[in-house]
C-alpha positions as CSV (number, residue, x, y, z in Angstrom):
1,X,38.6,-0.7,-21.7
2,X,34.7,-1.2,-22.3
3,X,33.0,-3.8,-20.1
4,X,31.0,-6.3,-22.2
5,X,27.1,-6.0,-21.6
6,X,26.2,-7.3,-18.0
7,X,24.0,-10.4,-17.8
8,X,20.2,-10.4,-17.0
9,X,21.2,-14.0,-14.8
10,X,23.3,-14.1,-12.0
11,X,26.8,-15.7,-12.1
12,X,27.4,-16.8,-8.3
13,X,25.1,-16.1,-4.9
14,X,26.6,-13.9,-2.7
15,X,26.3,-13.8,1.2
16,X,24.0,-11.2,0.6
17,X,21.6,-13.0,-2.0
18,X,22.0,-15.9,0.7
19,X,20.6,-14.5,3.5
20,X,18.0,-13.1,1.5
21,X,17.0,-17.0,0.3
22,X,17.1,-17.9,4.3
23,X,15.1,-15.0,5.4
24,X,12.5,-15.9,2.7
25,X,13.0,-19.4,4.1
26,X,11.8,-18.7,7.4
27,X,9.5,-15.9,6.9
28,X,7.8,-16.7,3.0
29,X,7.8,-13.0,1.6
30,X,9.3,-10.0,1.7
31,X,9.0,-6.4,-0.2
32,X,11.7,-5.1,-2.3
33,X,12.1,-2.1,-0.2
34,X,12.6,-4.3,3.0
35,X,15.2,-6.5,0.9
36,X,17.0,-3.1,-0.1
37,X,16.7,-1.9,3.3
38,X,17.6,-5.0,5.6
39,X,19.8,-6.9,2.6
40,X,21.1,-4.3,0.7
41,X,20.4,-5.6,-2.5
42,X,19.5,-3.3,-5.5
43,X,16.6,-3.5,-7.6
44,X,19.0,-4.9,-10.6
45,X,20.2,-7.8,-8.3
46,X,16.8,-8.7,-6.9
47,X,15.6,-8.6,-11.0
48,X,18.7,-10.9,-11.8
49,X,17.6,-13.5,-9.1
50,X,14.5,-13.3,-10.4
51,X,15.6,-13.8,-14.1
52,X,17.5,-16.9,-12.4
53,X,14.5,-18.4,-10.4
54,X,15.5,-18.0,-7.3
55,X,12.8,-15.5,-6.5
56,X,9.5,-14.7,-8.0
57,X,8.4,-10.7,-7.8
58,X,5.2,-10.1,-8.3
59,X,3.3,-6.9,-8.2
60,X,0.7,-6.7,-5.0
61,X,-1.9,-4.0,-3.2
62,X,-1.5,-3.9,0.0
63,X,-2.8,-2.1,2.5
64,X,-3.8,0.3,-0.5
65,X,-0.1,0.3,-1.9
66,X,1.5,-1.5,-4.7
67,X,4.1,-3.5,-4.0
68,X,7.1,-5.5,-5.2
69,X,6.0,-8.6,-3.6
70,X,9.1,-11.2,-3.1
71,X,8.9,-15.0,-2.6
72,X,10.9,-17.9,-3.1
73,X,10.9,-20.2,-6.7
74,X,11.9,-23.7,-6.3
75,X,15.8,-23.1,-7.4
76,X,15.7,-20.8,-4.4
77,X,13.9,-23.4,-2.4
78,X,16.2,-26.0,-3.8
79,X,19.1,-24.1,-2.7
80,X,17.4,-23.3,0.3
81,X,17.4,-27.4,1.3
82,X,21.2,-28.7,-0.1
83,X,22.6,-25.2,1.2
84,X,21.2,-24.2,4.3
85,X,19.9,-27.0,5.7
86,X,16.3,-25.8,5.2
87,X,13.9,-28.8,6.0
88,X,10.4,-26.0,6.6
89,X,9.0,-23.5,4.5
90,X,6.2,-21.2,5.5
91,X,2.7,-21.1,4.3
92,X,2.5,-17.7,2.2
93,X,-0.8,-16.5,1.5
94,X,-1.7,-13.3,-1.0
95,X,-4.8,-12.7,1.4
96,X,-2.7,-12.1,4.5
97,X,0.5,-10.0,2.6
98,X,0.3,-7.6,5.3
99,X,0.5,-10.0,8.1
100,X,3.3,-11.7,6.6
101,X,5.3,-8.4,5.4
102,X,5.0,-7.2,9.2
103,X,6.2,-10.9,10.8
104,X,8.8,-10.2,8.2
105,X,9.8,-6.6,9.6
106,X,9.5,-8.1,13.3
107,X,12.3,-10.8,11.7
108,X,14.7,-8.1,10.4
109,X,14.9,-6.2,13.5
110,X,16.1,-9.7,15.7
111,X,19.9,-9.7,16.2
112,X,21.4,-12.2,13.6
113,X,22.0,-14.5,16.0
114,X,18.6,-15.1,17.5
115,X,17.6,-14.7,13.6
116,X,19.4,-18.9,13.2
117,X,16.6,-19.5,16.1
118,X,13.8,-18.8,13.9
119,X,11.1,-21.4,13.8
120,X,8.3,-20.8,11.6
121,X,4.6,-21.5,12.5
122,X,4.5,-23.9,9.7
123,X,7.8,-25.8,11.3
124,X,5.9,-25.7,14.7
125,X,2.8,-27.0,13.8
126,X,4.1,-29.8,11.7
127,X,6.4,-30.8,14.3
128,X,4.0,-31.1,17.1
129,X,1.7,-33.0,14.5
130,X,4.4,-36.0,13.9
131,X,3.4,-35.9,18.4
132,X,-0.1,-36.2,17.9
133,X,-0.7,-32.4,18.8
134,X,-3.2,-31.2,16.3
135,X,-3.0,-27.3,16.3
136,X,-5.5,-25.2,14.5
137,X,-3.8,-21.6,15.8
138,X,-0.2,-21.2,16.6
139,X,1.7,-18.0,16.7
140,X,3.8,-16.9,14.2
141,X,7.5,-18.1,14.8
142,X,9.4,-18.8,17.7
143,X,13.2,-17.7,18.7
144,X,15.5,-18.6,21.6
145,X,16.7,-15.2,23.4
146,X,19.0,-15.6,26.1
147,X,18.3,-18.9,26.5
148,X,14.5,-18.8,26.6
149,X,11.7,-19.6,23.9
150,X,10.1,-16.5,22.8
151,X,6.7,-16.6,20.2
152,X,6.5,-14.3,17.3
153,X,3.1,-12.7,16.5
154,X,2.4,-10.3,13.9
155,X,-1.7,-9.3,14.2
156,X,-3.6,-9.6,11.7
157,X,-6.3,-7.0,10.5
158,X,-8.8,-9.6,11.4
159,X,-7.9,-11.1,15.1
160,X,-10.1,-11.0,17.7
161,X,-9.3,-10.9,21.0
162,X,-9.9,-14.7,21.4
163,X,-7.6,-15.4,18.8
164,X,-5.1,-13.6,20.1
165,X,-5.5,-15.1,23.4
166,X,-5.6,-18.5,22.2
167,X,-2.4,-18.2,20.2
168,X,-1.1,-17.0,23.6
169,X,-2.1,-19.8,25.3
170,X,-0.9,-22.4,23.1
171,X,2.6,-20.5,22.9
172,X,2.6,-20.6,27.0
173,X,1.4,-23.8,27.4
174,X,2.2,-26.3,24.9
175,X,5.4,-24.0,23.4
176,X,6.8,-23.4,26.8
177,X,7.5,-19.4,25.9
178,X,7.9,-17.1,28.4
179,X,6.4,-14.1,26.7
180,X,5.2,-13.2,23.9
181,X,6.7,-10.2,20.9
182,X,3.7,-8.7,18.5
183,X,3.2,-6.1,16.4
């Protein structure tokens, strides 16, 4: 029997198409070759959430390579709030890409359960706002790992050592971590 001609729109999410909108909720961006990688969604299902607005791809240099560039569109944020509870979404920025793709490698390597701990620097910052802290620097994200608040800090091409020590600080001090994970 011949199977009619397959649909450029998806049908239903799947838990894999899910935890590729929360990822994107907590990080901003991915590649497509992380999303295959990490996800193990093909190229055709990443195009049919795509054709679906759930996801924008856009074509990107960086770091002298053209990429497949992967953000959220507001279905997927939409989804992202009645769904999964989403309330945050981080700041994305085409001028820091490869900051963002690398905070986005440090994510898919946490365990998926210290993955649900994820706080974005967006998230943080806010938060401690509606307390009257006004941050101008923050790291990353943080995570809860065994039981302690740990900062996420993906270096930029263009932090100095202050800022790098100030985003410390703040993540000591006023985040209570007890350390600090960079790349």
């Amino acid at each position: 029997m011949a199977r009619g001609k397959s649909s450029k729109f998806i049908k239903v999410l799947t838990s894999k198409d899910t935890e590729l909108i929360k990822q994107l909720s907590r990080t901003g961006v991915s590649t497509s070759e992380q999303i295959k990688k990490h996800i193990g969604l093909s190229d055709e299902r990443i195009t049919k959430l795509a054709n679906s607005n759930f996801i924008s791809i856009t074509k990107e240099v960086v770091e002298g390579k053209t990429r497949n560039i992967i953000k959220l569109n507001d279905k997927g944020k939409k989804y992202a709030r009645e769904e999964l509870a989403v309330t945050f979404f981080p700041r994305v920025q085409s001028n820091h890409l490869y900051h963002d793709i690398k905070l986005t490698e440090m994510y898919f390597r946490l365990p998926n359960d210290v993955k649900e701990t994820w706080r974005s620097e967006n998230e943080i910052v806010l938060s401690l706002y509606s307390e009257n802290i006004n941050l101008d620097n923050c790291v990353d994200a943080t995570v809860i790992i065994d039981g302690e608040t740990v900062g996420i800090e993906s270096i930029g091409n263009t932090y100095t050592d202050d800022i790098i020590a100030t985003k410390h600080e703040i993540a000591t001090t006023i985040l209570g971590c007890s350390r600090i994970i960079s790349a």
